[in-house]
C-alpha positions in Angstrom: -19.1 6.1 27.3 -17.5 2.6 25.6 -14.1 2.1 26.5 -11.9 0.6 24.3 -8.0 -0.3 24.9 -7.0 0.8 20.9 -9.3 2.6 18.1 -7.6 1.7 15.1 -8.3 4.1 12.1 -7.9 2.5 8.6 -9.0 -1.1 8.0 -6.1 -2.1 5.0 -3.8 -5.0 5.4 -2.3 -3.2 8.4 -5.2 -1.8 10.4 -7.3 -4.6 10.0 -4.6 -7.3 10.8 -4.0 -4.9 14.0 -7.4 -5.4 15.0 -7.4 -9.3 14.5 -4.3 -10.2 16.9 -5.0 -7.0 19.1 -8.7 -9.0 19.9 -7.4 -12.3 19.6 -4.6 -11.0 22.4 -7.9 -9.9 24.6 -8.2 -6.3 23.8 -11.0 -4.3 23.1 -10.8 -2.6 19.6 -12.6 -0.1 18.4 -11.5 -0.8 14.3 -13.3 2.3 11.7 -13.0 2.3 7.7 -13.8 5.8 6.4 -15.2 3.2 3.4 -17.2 0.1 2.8 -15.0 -1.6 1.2 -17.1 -0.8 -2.3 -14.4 0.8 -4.4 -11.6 0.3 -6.3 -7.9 -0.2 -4.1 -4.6 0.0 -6.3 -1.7 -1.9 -4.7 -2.8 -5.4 -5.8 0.6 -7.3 -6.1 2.2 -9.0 -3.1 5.3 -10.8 -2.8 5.3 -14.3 -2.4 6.3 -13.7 1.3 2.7 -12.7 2.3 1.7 -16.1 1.9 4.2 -17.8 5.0 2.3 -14.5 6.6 -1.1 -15.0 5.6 -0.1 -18.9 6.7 1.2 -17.4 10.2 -2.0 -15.7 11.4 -4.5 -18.1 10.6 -6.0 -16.4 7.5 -4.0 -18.3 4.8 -7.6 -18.8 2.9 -6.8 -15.0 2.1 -3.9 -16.1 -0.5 -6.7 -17.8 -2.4 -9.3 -17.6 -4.9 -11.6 -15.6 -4.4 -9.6 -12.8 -2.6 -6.2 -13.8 -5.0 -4.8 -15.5 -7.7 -1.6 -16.8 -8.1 1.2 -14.3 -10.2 4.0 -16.8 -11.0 6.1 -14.4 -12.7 7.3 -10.7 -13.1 7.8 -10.0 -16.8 9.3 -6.2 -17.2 10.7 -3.8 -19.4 13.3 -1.4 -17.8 16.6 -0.8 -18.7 16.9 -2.7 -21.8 14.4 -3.2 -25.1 13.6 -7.1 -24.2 11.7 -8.8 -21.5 13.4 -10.1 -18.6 12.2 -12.4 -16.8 11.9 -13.5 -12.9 9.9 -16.1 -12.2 9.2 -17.6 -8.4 9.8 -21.2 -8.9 12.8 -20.9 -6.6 10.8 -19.3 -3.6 10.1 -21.4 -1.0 6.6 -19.9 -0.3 5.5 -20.3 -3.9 4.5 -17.4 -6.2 3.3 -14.1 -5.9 -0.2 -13.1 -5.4 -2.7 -11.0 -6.7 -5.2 -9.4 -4.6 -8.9 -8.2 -5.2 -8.0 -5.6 -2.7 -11.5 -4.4 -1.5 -12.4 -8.7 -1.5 -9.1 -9.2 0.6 -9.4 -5.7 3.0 -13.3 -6.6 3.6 -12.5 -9.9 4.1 -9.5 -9.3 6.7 -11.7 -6.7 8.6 -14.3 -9.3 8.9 -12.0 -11.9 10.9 -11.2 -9.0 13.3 -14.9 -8.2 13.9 -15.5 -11.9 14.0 -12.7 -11.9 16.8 -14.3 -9.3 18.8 -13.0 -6.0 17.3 -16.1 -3.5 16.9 -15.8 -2.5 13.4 -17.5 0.1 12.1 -17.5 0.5 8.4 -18.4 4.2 6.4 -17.0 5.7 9.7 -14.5 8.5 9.8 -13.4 9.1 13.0 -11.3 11.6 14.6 -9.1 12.0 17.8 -9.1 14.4 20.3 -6.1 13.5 22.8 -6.2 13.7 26.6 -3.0 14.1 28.1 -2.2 10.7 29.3 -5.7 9.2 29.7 -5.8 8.3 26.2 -8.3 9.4 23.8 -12.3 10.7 23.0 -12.6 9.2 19.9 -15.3 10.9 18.0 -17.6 9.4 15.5 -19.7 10.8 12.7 -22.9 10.1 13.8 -21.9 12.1 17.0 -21.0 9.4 19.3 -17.7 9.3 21.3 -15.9 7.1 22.9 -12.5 6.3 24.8 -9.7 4.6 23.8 -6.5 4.3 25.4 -4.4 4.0 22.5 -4.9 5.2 18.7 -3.4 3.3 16.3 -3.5 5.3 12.6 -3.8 3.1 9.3 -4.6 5.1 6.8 -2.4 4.2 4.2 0.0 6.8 2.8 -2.9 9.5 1.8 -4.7 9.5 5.3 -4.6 12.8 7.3 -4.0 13.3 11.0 -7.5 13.2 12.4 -6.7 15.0 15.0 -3.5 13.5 15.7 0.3 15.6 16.1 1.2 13.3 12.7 3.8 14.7 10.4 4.6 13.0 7.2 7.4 13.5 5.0 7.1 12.7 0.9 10.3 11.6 -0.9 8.9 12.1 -4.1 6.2 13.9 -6.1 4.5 10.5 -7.5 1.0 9.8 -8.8 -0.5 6.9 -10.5 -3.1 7.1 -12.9 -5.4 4.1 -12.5 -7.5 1.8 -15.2 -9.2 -1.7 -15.1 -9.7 -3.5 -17.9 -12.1 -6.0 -18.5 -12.9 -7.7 -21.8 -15.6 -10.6 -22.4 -14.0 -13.9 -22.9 -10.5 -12.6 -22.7 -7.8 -14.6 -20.0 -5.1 -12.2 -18.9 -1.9 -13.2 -18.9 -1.5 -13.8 -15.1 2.3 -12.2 -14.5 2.8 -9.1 -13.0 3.7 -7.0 -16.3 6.2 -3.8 -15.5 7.0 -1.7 -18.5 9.6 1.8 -18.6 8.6 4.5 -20.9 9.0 7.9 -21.7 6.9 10.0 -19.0 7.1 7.1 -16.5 6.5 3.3 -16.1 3.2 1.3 -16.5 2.3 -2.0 -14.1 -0.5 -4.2 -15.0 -1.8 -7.2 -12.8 -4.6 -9.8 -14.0 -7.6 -9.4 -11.2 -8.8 -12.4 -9.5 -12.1 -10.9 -10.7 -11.2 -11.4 -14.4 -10.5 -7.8 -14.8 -6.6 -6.7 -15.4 -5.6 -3.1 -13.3 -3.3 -1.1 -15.0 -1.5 1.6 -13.2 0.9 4.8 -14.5 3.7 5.8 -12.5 4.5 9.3 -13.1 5.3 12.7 -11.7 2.5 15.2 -10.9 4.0 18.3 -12.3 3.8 16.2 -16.0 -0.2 15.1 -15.5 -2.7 17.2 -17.6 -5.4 19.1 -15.2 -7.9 18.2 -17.1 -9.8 15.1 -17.3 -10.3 14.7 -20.8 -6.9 15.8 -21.5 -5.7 13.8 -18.6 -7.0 10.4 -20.2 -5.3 11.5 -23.9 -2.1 11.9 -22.4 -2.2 8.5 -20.4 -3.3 6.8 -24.1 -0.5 8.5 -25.5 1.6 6.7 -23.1 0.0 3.7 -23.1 0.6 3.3 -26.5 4.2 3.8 -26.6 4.2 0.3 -24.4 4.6 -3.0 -26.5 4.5 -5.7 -23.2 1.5 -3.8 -21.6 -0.4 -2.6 -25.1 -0.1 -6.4 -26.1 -1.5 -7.7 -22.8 -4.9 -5.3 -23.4 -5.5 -6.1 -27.1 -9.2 -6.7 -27.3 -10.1 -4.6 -24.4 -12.5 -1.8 -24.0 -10.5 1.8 -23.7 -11.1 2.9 -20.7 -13.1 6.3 -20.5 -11.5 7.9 -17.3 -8.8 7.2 -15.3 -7.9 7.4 -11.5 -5.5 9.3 -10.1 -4.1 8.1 -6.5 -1.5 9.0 -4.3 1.5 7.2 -5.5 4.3 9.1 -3.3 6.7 7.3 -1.0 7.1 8.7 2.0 7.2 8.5 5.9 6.1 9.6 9.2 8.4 11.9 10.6 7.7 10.4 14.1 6.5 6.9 14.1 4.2 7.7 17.2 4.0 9.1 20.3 2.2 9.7 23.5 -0.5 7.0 23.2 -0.5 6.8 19.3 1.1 5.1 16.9 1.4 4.7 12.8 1.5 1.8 11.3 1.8 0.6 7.2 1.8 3.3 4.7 1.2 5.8 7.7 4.4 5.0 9.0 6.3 4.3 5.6 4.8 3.8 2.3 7.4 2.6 -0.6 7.3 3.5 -4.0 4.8 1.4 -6.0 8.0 -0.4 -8.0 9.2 -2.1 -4.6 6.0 -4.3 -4.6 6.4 -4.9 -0.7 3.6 -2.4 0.7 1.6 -4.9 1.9 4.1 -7.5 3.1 5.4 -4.7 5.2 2.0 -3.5 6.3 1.2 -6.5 7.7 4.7 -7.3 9.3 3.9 -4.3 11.0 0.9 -5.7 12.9 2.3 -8.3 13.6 5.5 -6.8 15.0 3.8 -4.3 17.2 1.3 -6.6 18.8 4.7 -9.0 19.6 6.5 -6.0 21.1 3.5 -5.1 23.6 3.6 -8.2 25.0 7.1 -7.2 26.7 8.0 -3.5 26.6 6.0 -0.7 27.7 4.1 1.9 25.5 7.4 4.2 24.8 9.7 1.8 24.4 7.2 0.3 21.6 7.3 3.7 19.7 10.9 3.8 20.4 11.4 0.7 18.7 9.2 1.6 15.2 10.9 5.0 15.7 14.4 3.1 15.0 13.2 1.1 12.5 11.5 3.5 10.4 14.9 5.1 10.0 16.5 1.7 9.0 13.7 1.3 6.5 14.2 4.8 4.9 17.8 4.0 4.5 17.4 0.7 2.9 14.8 1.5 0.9 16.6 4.7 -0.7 19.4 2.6 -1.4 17.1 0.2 -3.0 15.2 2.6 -4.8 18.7 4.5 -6.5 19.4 1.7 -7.8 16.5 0.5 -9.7 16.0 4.0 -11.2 19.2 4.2 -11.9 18.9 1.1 -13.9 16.9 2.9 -16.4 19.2 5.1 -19.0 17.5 4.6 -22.4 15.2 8.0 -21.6 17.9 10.4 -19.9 16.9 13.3 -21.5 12.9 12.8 -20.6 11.5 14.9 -18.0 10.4 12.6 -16.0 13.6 10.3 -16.2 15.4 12.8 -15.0 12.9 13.8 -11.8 12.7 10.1 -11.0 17.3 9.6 -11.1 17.5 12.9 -9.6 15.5 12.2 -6.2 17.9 12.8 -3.2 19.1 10.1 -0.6 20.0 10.3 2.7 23.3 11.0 3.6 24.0 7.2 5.1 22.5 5.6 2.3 24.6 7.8 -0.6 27.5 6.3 1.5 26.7 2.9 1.3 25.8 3.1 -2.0 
């Protein structure tokens, strides 16, 4: 049986930037992707921070052409009828990016292979714990193997695989999903963020030529059906000016995606020879833009703290900071919705200002 020292399940900014330092540190890693990096990942915009990360690990190639493109500005629509404006010409690490996700994932998942992780792509694995001796780690086409330590990066969507994983939503978000693509058009390359009844639209301009366009609303307001489903996203689409404007020209699209769009948390960031990391361990509402930066932090921070605490004391740690992360982020999340008081008596308005917070963070708010 192949013996590994972690099996990392997921291979996103965080799982696959696991399995990078983890082999470049000398472990063996077992690193599975339920895809093949062949379809469509939402979550495209990254702060300009990722770049100084990107820079860090070796991989800053990643922040460029053809995996990103640069987003110099975020232009939105919330609060207030006119644009506003905030432009990155004052951050040190430049602007914004872009990402092709499935490019950038494939791409990141290739340098840990390349480092000596054993990736296995199309492969949905599961764990079946063993007291303290680790883990059988069973693959699809029926072979298993040990690992001494699971790591799970599936993103804010993934299940347990076998794993005593508990996560916690603090909302009831969805996005419905679009690309756009139009022959001879140039998309306007800021990040475009536009309030309306029903919920908020983002659009970012694809390194591929192709803009994605994603709808932030609650699921109890979606249609069930697909046909009506579409109509209703239309209907909201066209009650945009910023985003409608962006798309003249462009093909309508004839179905849209709807992906898991909920913040939320693990209730325990690990435990006994596992451990969550990214979205499995917190995953922000799509409006913070930092999912990725703080995916990857994550990597990074874990491999740092195994080179001088012990297993527990590792979980320990993310334990404590997951909690300081929910706090901050509620705080931070109150007050952009709260921002928004030009739709108070729309439904969805009212789910989004009416979300609870922790008791620390209503407090220091």
């Amino acid at each position: 049986m192949n013996e590994y020292d972690f099996a990392v399940a997921g291979a996103g900014p965080a799982g696959g930037l696991f399995a990078l330092l983890a082999a470049r540190s000398g472990y063996r890693v077992l690193l599975a992707e339920r895809s093949s990096f062949d379809k469509p990942r939402f979550g495209e915009t990254a702060p300009p921070e990722l770049r100084a990360t990107l820079t860090h690990v070796g991989l800053g190639h990643l922040g460029r052409a053809p995996y990103a493109s640069d987003a110099p500005e975020l232009l939105s629509v919330w609060g207030v009828d006119q644009p506003a404006s905030r432009n990155h010409i004052f951050s040190p690490h430049g602007s914004a990016l872009h990402l092709d996700r499935p490019a950038f994932d494939e791409a990141l998942a290739f340098a840990a292979r390349d480092a000596g992780a054993d990736l296995r792509a199309g492969c949905a694995l599961r764990f079946a714990p063993r007291s303290n001796e680790g883990h059988i780690v069973q693959l699809p086409n029926g072979e298993s193997v040990h690992a001494r330590l699971a790591i799970l990066a599936t993103g804010r969507s993934g299940g347990r695989l076998g794993l005593p994983y508990v996560r916690r939503h603090l909302d009831d978000h969805v996005g419905l999903a679009a690309q756009f693509s139009s022959s001879g058009k140039t998309f306007d390359q800021r990040t475009l963020v536009e309030a309306v009844p029903g919920g908020w639209f983002y659009l970012a301009a694809l390194s591929s030529g192709t803009a994605a366009v994603l709808f932030v609303t609650s699921a109890r307001l979606v249609p069930s059906g697909r046909d009506s489903r579409l109509r209703w996203w239309l209907e909201a689409l066209a009650r945009t000016k910023l985003v409608r404007t962006a798309l003249e020209g462009c093909r309508i699209p004839r179905t849209v995606s709807v992906i898991d769009a909920r913040a939320g948390h693990a209730s325990a960031a690990g435990g006994e020879n596992w451990l969550a990391i990214g979205d499995a361990r917190i995953a922000p509402d799509p409006l913070a833009g930092q999912g990725l930066h703080w995916a990857m932090d994550d990597a990074i921070g874990v491999i740092e703290l195994l080179k001088r605490l012990t297993w527990r004391e590792v979980v320990r740690q993310m334990q404590a900071r997951t909690e300081r992360d929910i706090e901050c982020y509620q705080i931070d999340r109150q007050r952009a919705y709260s921002m928004e008081r030009r739709f108070e008596s729309d439904a969805y308005w009212q789910i989004a200002q009416s979300l609870p917070v922790g008791r620390r963070a209503r407090h220091l708010a």
